[in-house]
Structures are given as C-alpha cells and as structure tokens.
N, C-alpha and C positions, 0 to 999 in steps of 0.2 A: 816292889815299886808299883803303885797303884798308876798305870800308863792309861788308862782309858777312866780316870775319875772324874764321877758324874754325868758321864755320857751315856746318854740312851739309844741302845742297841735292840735292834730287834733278828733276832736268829729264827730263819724258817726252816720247819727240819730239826728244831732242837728234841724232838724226844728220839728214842733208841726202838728196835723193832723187835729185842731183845735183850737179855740178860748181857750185863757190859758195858764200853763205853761206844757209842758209834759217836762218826765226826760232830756233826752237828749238838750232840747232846755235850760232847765235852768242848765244843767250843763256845756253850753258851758258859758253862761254867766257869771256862778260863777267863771270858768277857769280867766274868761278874767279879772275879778274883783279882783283875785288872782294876776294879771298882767302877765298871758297867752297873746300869740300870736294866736291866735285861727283861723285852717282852721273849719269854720263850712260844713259837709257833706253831704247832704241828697240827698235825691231819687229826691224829689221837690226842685227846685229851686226856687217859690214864699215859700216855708215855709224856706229854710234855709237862704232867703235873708231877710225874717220878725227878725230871730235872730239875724243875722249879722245887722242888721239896731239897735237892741236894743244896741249891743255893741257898734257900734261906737258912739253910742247920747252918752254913756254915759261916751267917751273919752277911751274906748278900742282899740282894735286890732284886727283886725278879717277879714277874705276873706271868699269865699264859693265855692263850688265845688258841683258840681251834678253827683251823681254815682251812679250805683244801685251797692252794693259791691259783691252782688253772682254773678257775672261775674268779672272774671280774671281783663281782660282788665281796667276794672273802679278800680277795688281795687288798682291795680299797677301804672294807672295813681292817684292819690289822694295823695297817698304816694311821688309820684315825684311831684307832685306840691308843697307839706308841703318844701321839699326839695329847688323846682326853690325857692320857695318864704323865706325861713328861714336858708337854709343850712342842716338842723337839724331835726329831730324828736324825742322831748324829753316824749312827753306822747301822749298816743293810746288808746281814750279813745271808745269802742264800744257800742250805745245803740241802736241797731237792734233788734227790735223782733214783729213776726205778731203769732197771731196765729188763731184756726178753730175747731169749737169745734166738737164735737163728740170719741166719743171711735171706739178702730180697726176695729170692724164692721161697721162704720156707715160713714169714711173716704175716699176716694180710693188712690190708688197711686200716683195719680196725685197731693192732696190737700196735704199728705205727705211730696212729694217731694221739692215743692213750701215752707213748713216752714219751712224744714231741713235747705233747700239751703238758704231761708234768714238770718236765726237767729243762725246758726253752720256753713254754709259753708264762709258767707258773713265774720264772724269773723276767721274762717281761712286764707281767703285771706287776710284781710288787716295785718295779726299777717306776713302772709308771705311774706309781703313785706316790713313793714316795720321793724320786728327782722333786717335784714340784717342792716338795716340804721344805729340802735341802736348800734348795734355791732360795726361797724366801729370807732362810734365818742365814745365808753367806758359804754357808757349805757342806761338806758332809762325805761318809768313805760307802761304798759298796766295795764288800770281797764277793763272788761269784764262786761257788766249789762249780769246777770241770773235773777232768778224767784226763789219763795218757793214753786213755782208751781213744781219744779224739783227736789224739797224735799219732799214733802207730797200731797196725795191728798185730794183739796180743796170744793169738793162737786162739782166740774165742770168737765166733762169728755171733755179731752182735750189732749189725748193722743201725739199728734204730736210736740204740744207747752212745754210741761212736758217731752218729752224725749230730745226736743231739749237743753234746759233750764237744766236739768242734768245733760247735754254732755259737759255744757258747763267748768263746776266747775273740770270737771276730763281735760279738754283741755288744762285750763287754769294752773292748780296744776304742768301738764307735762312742760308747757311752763316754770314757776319758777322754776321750779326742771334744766332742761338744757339748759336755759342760766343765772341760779343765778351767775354762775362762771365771766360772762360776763357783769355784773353789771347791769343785768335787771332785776326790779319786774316784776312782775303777778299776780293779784288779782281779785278778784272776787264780787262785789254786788248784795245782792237776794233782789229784796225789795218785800216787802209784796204786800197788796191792796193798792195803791197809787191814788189819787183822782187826776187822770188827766184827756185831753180833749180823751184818747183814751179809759179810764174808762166808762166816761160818751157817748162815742159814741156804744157800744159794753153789756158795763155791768148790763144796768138798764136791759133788756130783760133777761141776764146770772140769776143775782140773782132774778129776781119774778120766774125764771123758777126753782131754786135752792132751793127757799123756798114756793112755790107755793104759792107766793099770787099775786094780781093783780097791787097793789098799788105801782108806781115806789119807791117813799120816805120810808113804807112800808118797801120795802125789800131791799133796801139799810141801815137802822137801823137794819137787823135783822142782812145784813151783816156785821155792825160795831161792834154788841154787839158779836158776836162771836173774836172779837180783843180783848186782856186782857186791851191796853189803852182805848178801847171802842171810837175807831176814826181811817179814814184814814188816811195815810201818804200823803203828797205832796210836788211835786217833788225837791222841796230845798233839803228836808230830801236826798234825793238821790244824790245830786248835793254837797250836803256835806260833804258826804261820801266821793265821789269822790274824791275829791279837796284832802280832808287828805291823802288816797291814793297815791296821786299822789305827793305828797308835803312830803320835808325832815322828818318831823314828823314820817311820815310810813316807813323809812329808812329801817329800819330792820323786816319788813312786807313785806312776798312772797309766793306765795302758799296759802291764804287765802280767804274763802269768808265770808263776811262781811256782815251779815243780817241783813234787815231794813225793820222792819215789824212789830213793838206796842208791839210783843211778842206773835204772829199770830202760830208762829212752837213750841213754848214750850211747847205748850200745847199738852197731848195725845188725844184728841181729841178737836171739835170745840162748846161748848155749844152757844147753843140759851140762852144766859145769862139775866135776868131779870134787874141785878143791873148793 
C-alpha cells in the first residue's frame, strides 16, 4: 500500500556509516517504498548516493543532497532544494545523532558543543526552515529520531548524547503544541539498542566495558538479555515507525514519542536476566 504517494520527504541522516542497514538509510527507503519522493541527506555524499542508488533499482524516487545541518547555510539550502525539485515539503524526517562517551567530568566543552550542535541544533535548523514551507502549502509531519538514552540511564555514561536526546522530545512536543493549528504533526521516535552498522562500529568496546568482560559476542548477549524481547532492534523496526508517523494512519498523532526498544524502558531496572 503506497501510504506516503507522492509526498516529498526529505530524510536527514539517510546514508549508513557502514556496511548494512542504519536507521536513517532504511527509512528513506521504506519512505520511498510507501511511494515518497525522497531528497536523501547526509553529511557524505558516497553514503547517501549508496541509498539513493538502492531507491532507484528498485523503481523509486529519490535525489541527494550533501549537508552538514548544524550550519545554517546547509540546513536552509536542503529545504530549498526539496522545494526546486518538488514544490513542497510534506515530511522532515531527522536522523541525526553522534555521540562521545564519558560523564561531565571526563568531556570538555569542546566534545559538548560538537554533539549538542549536531544532534539538537542540526534538528532545529532544518524544523526552521522547513515549518515555514509547511505552513504555506497547509501542512506537513516532522518525525524527530531521539534515544531511550534521554529517558533513562543505560549503564553508559554519556552525558552529552543523553541530554541531547532529551532535548529533543520537549523540542519537538513544543513544535506540535504551535503549529497543530497549522496542520503540522511533530513526533518523536526513541528506539532502544538497534543493531546497526554504527552499533557495531562503536558498541562492542561500550558493552565489554559496560559489563566487564572481554568477549565481544559475550557482551553483546549480556546486552540483549537485559531487553525483556531478549534481542536487538534493526533498523526496519525504526523505519517503520516512521512511515506510520508520517502517513494518514497517525492523522491525529502529535506531540508524541514513540518508543522502539523490545521493552528496554519498562523496566525499573536493567537485569542480567538468565532466561
């Protein structure tokens, strides 16, 4: 069922950092499989031309654009480009996020700055350029990727990525709140541990250090069995979210975030579960 046909979406974030699928990159494609018009985003241009290549084998629609969004300049070109190329911007979809670990001590202002600015300011600009658009032609959806990381903490001290990831869910709540009148959603997806290429480039080292053992495999089971489905998410799971988001389906969905995490946050704590 083509739920998003002829709607021009633009996905920030759409290429992968590695071999696989990461969120952003397979949610432009599920866009496009909805029958989105899809500007794919990203910082790299060989990754978000690897996405755009999959959309078009597979009889989509899709261009690319190379932007870094925590500058002005790049966020407000992108949004004119969705525009040269479609007229229109009907969904803003943002999956920006780095993060750096350590707690307030162990950071300096510098590394701070650097996540704030990609993963909160990068999603202000492109909300600021493209609300205006939305506005014009009657209305229009923003999904926002967050974190559960900005709900709870996860045994990984990460202070910079966890408050960015927070900021983002009250950002986005405000956005719904003033311009609902204006026929815009705003919403929100946290997903949990999701088994991407930027998982596995980053996490095996996070969880042996998380549960002190040595064995990458090891400590990736110890970090599953702490999930109540006792497995991670992968990136469809996120990319499907989206899509309903973004699709008449969630009509009356705004101000929402939507978590996608096995059932990772119900819990009051995280057991090293046996079974």
């Amino acid at each position: 069922m083509k739920r998003l046909e002829g709607r021009a979406a633009i996905v920030v974030g759409a290429g992968s950092c590695g071999p696989g699928w990461g969120n952003g990159k397979a949610a432009a494609v599920a866009f496009a499989r909805a029958g989105a018009k899809v500007l794919a985003v990203d910082i790299s241009g060989p990754a978000a031309a690897e996405t755009c290549g999959l959309i078009i084998d597979e009889g989509g629609s899709c261009d690319i654009h190379v932007a870094d969004v925590a500058n002005e300049s790049d966020a407000r070109g992108l949004v004119e480009t969705c525009v040269r190329l479609h007229g229109r911007v009907d969904i803003l979809h943002n999956n920006v996020g780095i993060s750096a670990m350590g707690g307030p001590e162990d950071i300096d202002g510098q590394t701070w700055d650097r996540v704030l600015d990609t993963n909160l300011k990068g999603m202000f600009m492109t909300c600021r350029y493209a609300l205006p658009v939305m506005t014009a032609q009657g209305g229009g959806v923003i999904v926002n990727v967050g974190s559960v990381s900005g709900m709870r903490y996860l045994g990984m001290p990460q202070i910079a990525y966890a408050t960015s990831k927070g900021a983002i869910v009250t950002f986005t709540r405000a956005i719904a709140a003033q311009y609902g009148p204006k026929n815009i959603r705003a919403n929100v997806i946290s997903p949990g541990i999701i088994d991407t290429p930027l998982l596995a480039k980053g996490a095996g080292e996070t969880f042996k250090k998380t549960f002190g053992v040595s064995d990458p495999a090891a400590a990736r089971a110890l970090r599953a069995a702490t999930i109540p489905l006792r497995r991670f998410g992968d990136a469809w799971d996120v990319a499907n979210a989206a899509v309903f988001l973004a699709s008449d389906e969630a009509k009356y969905i705004t101000g929402t975030e939507l978590v996608v995490d096995g059932g990772l946050t119900c819990q009051v704590q995280h057991p090293l579960a046996t079974s």
